[in-house]
Steps between C-alpha positions, in 0.01 A plus 500: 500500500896619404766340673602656797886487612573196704713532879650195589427405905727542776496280738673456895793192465693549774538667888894490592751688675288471810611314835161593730283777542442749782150472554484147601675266786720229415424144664709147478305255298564110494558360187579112403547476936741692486460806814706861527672454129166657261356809591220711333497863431270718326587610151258796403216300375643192570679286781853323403661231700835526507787199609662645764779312473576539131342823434273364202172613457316137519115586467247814399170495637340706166287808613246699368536835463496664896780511693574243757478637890521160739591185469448159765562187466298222575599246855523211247736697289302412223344823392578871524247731554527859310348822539448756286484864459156485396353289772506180341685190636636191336572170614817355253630130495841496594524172327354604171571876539084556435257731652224326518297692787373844465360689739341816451365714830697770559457873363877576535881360540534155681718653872490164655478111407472190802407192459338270807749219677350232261480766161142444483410855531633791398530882658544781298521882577488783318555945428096457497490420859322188466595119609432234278505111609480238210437129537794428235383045434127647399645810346295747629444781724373437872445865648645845509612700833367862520668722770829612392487882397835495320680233305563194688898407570494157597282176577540225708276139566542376841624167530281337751231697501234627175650889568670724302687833560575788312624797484494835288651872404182626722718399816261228620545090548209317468421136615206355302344164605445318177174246614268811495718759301498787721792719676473448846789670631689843371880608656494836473882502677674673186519870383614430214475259167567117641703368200534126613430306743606120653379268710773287734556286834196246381268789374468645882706799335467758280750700360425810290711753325426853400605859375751538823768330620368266719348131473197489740427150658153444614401143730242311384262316735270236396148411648606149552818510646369790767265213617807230495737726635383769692842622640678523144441914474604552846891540405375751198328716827841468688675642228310772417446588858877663519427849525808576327398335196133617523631866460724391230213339291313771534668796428670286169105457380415802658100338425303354771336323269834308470523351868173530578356332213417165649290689798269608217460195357132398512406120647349362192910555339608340792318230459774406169760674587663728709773732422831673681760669401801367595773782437718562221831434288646782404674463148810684354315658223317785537270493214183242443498197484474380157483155543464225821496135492612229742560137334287181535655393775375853702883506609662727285350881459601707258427899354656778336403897399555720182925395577718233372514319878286206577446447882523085642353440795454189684199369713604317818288178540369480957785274559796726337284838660508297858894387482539907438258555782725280691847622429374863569433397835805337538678769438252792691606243813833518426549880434265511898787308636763695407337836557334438829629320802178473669374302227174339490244781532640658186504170305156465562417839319715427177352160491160674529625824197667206304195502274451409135505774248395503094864496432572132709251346258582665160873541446648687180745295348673698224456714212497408098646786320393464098669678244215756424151595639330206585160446346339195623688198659390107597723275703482069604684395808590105458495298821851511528487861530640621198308812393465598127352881414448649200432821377338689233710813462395839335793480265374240309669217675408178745766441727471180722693444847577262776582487878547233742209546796667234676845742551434753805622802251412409153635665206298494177682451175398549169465216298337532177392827346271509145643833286590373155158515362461883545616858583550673812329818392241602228635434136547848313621376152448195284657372127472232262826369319458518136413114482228551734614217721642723806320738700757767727344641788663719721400676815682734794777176611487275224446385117378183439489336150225251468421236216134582378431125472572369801500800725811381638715796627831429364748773553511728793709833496525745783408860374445865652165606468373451125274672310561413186642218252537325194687203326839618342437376148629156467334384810848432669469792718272759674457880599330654811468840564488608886350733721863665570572582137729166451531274208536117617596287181500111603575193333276271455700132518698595798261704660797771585480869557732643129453848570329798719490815291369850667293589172257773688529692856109430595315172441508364147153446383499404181709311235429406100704275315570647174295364166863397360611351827813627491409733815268661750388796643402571838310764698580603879329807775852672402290678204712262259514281233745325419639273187704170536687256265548161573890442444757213596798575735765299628460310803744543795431167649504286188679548134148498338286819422207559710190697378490879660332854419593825444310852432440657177341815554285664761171692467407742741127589646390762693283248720545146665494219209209218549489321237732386159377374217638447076317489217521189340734674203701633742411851367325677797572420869195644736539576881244521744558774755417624845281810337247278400608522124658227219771675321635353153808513367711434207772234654764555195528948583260441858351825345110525638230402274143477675379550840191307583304661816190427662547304771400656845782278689893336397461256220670197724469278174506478120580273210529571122286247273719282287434720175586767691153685362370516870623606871301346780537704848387401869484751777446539840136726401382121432453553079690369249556695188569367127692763291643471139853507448494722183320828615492460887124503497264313752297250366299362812522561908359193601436524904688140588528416832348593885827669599839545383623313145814346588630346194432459129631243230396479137448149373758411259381547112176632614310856612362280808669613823526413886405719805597400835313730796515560858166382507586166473420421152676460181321585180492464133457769239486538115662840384336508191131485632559578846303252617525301874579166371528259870596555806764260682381459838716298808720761649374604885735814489634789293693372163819601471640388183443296209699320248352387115699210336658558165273249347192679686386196624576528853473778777640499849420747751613629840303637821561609818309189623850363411375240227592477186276403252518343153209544255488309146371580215222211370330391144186601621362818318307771722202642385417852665123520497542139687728599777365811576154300532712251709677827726116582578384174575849489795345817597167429549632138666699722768162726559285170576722445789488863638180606461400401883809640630422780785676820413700480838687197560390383813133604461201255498152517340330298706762223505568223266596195728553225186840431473513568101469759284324616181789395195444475133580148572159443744341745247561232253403219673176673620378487143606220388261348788227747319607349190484167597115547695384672189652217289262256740186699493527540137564045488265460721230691322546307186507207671158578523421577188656204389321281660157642405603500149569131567162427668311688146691357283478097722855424392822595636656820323905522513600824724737714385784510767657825624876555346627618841354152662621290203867671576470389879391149385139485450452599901146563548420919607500470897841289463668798294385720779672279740855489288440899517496499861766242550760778249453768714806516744438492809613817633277664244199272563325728796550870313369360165182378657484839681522665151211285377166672489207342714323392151722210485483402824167296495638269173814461711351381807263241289833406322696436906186290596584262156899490573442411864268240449743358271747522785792629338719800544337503791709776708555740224088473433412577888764800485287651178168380692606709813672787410201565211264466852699731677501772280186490329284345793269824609338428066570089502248541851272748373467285171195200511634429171824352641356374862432107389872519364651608795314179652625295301835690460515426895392139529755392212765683661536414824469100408800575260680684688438231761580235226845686462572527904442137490769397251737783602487336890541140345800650310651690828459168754639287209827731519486499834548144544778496279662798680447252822651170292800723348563653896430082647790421241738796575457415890605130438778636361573757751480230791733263337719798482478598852535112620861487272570876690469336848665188424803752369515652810486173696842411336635796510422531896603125526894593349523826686439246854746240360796782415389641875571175620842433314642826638383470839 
């Protein structure tokens, strides 16, 4: 075999330039105790938590490769729980910064995340319409909720009772009681998408926000408290009764479903709960409602639309709602006595239209206005009223505030903002100095320089709009062209504006530092190009010189300039223009030398190898076409990317070059066989730009998701043959998972109620158990032989032992079937024995008998034992075969299972008592303090007599 030309591997270092982004909510997280100073955002594929309070980026919770779409932490603040654009869901460590827990169930994004009041169980919701709930402590899934039609907004757990509500885009709230898993109630109230929804005043409201203006309130009535307290809805009929307010409902809903709705409910609902709607709070924006959350305390409510303006509002406990009550009345008998002289038959009426409206009980406080669009938002109100809120913005920015509930008009102020770690706006240009240390980025308000090892952003320079750059040759200071035709030169150690030059009348596009780096050329939409020479001029605030430019010569086009580029002898100078064509010409007499044509749309990008033997260009037709230099001739048209090319770089000394596309992907090439050589994956949106170090050892890339990324070059060669193999192998991987996927999203096929769902990963596991039962039967026969070689032969023969059972430690065949088992994770553990085929079903259930005799493992064996029954029961029945197994199968069973009740009830009444010593101990205490407390008072009660005394 001949050698074949070795690619060195590319690899993903880095994610930077990135504060949070827009498709997930932000939350506070508690780290080392500390509450309201860490907060987590997501960060494409993975979730950063930031220090509010110095703006450092303290922890990354490493992703895969999807997108991240929810986040929630856990009520002991010890884990976060993270959704994913592909359905899955992991549990991280906020203490270790490890995901641990996977959970795989849904067919599409993660919409919602809630965990139970103790974080034992876990809600999700998702675009696929279904709700999932997870047992997080044994890792798996418990059941999934069928009924939504569209994907679900938001989930709640009850706190007293085992309920849950949710709501979805299909306009509908659903309660779902959790002991038999069914929906027993639907609010059909909305008519249109309910975005969020909260639950306040003790859980006996429910607040819900949706595509209007309005927050509809809904009272909740429990079975038990009707029985206690028959006469607590009777206020809620007064109130309604107003035929004023009846009308006014009514035509706002305008749907009879609306008031009517808890006429039609039927008695077996009732029998839970019964619901009412209560009116509404109108807010100030007029768009949806994007978010809606009220705090743990249930006191503070919060929401805001599509706008910069977040809405407080504050929920009156009964005694502040009665004092109100109280002083309206007041007053109504006050405003009687002046206006009437008669007096008393009219004070009677107010006191009887002084009645209690949505508004006495649910007062807006004040308004938050951010910087920039809000995206998502969390907030923690102390107990001495301080509130803290911050917000994800769409700008790239997390912006936290405070207000003082305790003040009757609060004002928020802002108090911390993160913004040095990124841009404002999507990054249109990117350059390496010459030392490959710095990286310049620079974007519509700003240019940031950044050192490649740390990632640290160290200078910041306000700009116009930039759209291309490069490092002035020396490294001491920088160019950017702009969108208005300008020329910004900065320096670099002060960070100062030198000089604005109008260089073009339309937007500058391009710019290419001459070979001898004495100048540069650029190329603007004025049908231009122009030539500049670095030169030194005197500076009017100092006696030094300061480095400025000036223009050469001008070359005029008859269409809009793209793209610049010199040869590396600084011979030819080609430009890329608006007719779709790459015209060449000679730089010293700009006479025209070669035309190269063929693209159907504008070349937006080209480079010239370092030879200068080959031209590379990248258009918006999606090809990219190799040309030689010498005769204008087209070597290859390689078709490159999904949609349009966006940039191109050559690799220094090499014909290997860079694409970057709007399809997300950035892609390696060698010009000389025109061969695909990898594909750098990570970006979730179009590529903008990319920049190759001088060494060609690093690359860093921008995107409109607003990350910057840095990608290294590694000692590992690449083989071709071996990663296409591995490309097909991702492929086929990706079609495992959506093969049972229903062409419409939504649709069932008879409906798969198991919380998982088919992965490579339970593919995997599913034969490894095959594996492993094969491995057995295979033992187990020669076992057998073994020992009848051993009974011919009347001495004992030496059996040769099984590599595979030597590696595990000489474990005999049923015990390496148990370790298999006891490897599977247990979220996967149900859909890999649904994988399994029925053949192996029989050696397994022999094997369960074994392991439960043994009495070990005992809960993880009876989950295998009945979920195997469950699913395969109508051929385990139907089988004789298998019939005196199941016998014994049931006798061992339920004394081990009993066994295990035993010693987990000996372990619960031994905690018990010490819960009851600990509380016996505490309540010494707590007397002793209340005797001291009395005998305070005593004194104090004693000298207030004596001083009575002494001044009487």
């Amino acid at each position: 075999m001949g050698l074949t030309k070795q690619y060195l591997r590319y690899v993903p270092s880095a994610v930077f330039g990135l504060i949070g982004s827009q498709k997930g909510n932000i939350v506070f997280v508690t780290l080392r105790g500390e509450k309201g100073r860490y907060v987590a955002v997501p960060a494409c594929e993975h979730v950063f938590i930031w220090d509010l309070r110095k703006g450092e980026k303290i922890l990354i919770l490493q992703g895969l490769k999807q997108e991240v779409t929810c986040l929630c932490p856990s009520p002991d603040g010890l884990h976060l729980a993270v959704g994913y654009e592909d359905g899955s869901i992991r549990i991280f460590s906020l203490l270790s910064g490890e995901g641990n827990v996977t959970f795989n169930g849904h067919r599409a994004a993660v919409t919602t995340l809630k965990y139970d009041q103790l974080g034992g169980r876990l809600a999700s919701g998702s675009k696929d319409t279904d709700v999932i709930v997870w047992d997080v402590i044994n890792e798996s899934g418990l059941y999934r909720l069928k009924g939504h039609k569209d994907a679900v907004t938001q989930a709640l757990f009850l706190r007293e009772k085992n309920l849950l509500v949710t709501s979805g885009k299909d306009t509908m709230v659903k309660w779902w009681d959790l002991d038999n898993q069914h929906c027993f109630k639907t609010m059909v109230g909305h008519r249109t998408e309910v975005w969020g929804l909260v639950l306040v005043s003790e859980e006996k409201r429910l607040i819900t926000g949706a595509a209007d203006s309005e927050l509809r309130a809904w009272d909740l009535a429990y079975l038990q408290e009707q029985i206690e307290d028959p006469e607590e809805p009777n206020p809620k009929k007064i109130r309604e009764s107003s035929p004023r307010k009846q009308e006014r409902l009514e035509a706002k809903d305008g749907d009879s479903g609306m008031d009517g709705e808890p006429e039609t409910d039927e008695t077996p609902e009732d029998r839970i709960l019964s619901c009412k709607k209560a009116g509404s709070i109108m807010r100030q924006g007029r768009d949806r409602v994007v978010s809606l959350a009220v705090d743990k305390t249930g006191r503070i409510l919060a929401c805001h639309g599509t706008d910069s303006v977040l809405e407080v509002f504050c929920v009156l406990s009964k005694e502040e709602v009665q004092k109100k009550m109280d002083k309206k009345l007041k007053k109504a008998k006050k405003k009687a006595k002046l206006n009437s002289s008669q007096g008393e038959e009219e004070e009677e009426d107010l006191e009887v239209n002084v009645e209690m409206t949505l508004q006495d009980e649910i007062q807006r406080m004040t308004n938050i206005k951010a910087s920039s669009k809000i995206k998502s938002f969390d907030f923690i109100h102390s107990p001495q009223g301080e509130l803290k809120v911050v917000f994800l913005l769409q700008n790239n920015l997390v912006e936290l505030y405070t207000l003082n509930t305790s003040l009757a008009a609060p004002q928020p102020s802002r108090t911390n903002r993160v913004f040095v770690g990124g841009h404002r706006s999507d990054v249109r240009t990117l350059s390496f100095s010459s030392d490959n240390i710095a990286v310049l980025s620079a974007a519509a308000e700003s240019v940031k320089i950044w050192n490649r090892s740390t990632l640290q952003c160290i200078r910041t320079m306000t700009c116009e709009y930039a759209l291309c750059s490069f490092f002035v040759p020396g490294d001491r200071q920088v160019v950017i062209g702009t969108k208005t035709g300008k020329l910004q030169l900065y320096d670099l150690a002060s960070g100062d504006l030198l000089e604005t030059i109008d260089a073009h009348h339309g937007a500058l596009w391009a710019v290419s530092l001459s070979p001898d780096q004495r100048g540069f050329v650029t190329g603007g939409a004025d049908k231009s190009v122009k030539f500049w020479d670095f030169e030194l001029v005197k500076d009017e605030n100092s006696s030094q010189k300061r480095l400025s430019v000036k223009q050469t010569r001008t070359l005029q086009l008859d269409e809009d300039v793209l793209c610049v580029s010199y040869s590396p002898n600084q011979k030819l100078l080609a430009v890329s223009l608006l007719d779709c064509t790459v015209k060449i010409f000679y730089v010293d007499t700009l006479k025209f030398f070669l035309s190269l044509y063929g693209h159907k749309l504008p070349v937006i990008c080209m480079d010239i190898s370092y030879d200068g033997a080959l031209i590379a260009t990248g258009s918006a037709d999606r090809n990219v076409k190799i040309w030689g230099l010498d005769f204008g001739d087209c070597h290859k048209s390689l078709f490159a990317h999904d949609d349009s090319v966006m940039y191109l770089r050559f690799v220094p000394k090499s014909h290997l070059f860079f694409t970057a596309g709007k399809d997300h992907k950035i892609k390696q090439w060698d010009a000389d066989k025109f061969e695909h050589i990898q594909t750098l994956e990570g970006h979730h949106q179009e590529v903008w730009c990319l920049a190759v170090s001088p060494s060609g050892d690093y690359i860093v890339s921008s995107s409109h998701d607003k990350s910057l990324r840095l990608w290294e070059r590694t000692r590992e060669p690449l083989i071709l043959e071996e990663e296409r193999e591995m490309q097909r192998e991702a492929e086929y991987e990706e079609g495992v998972a959506k093969e049972d996927q229903p062409a419409v999203p939504g649709e069932t096929e008879g409906g798969s109620y198991f919380t998982g769902k088919k992965t490579i990963e339970t593919v995997k596991a599913a034969e490894r158990i095959m594996e492993a039962i094969e491995l057995y039967r295979e033992e187990t026969a020669k076992m057998k032989e073994h020992r009848a070689i051993c009974k011919a032969a009347g001495k004992e023969v030496p059996l040769p032992v099984n590599p595979i059972l030597r590696a595990y430690g000489n474990i005999s065949p049923s015990a390496y079937v148990l370790e298999i088992f006891k490897g599977i994770k247990s979220s996967e553990l149900e859909e890999s024995l649904l994988v399994l085929p029925f053949s192996y079903v029989p050696d397994i259930l022999k094997l369960l008998n074994e392991f439960i005799q043994l009495g070990s493992d005992i809960e993880l064996l009876c989950r295998c034992l009945f979920f195997l029954l469950r699913i395969h029961f109508g051929q385990i029945t139907s089988n004789q075969m298998l019939v005196p197994v199941i016998e014994k199968l049931k006798e061992t069973t339920i004394s081990k299972v009993r066994q295990v009740q035993d010693i987990i009830g000996f372990n619960m009444a031994g905690l018990d008592y010490l819960r009851r010593e600990c509380e016996a101990k505490s309540e010494v205490m707590f007397f002793a303090e209340a005797t001291s407390q009395l005998e305070e008072k005593k004194r104090k009660r004693k000298n207030r007599r004596k001083m009575i005394l002494t001044l009487t």
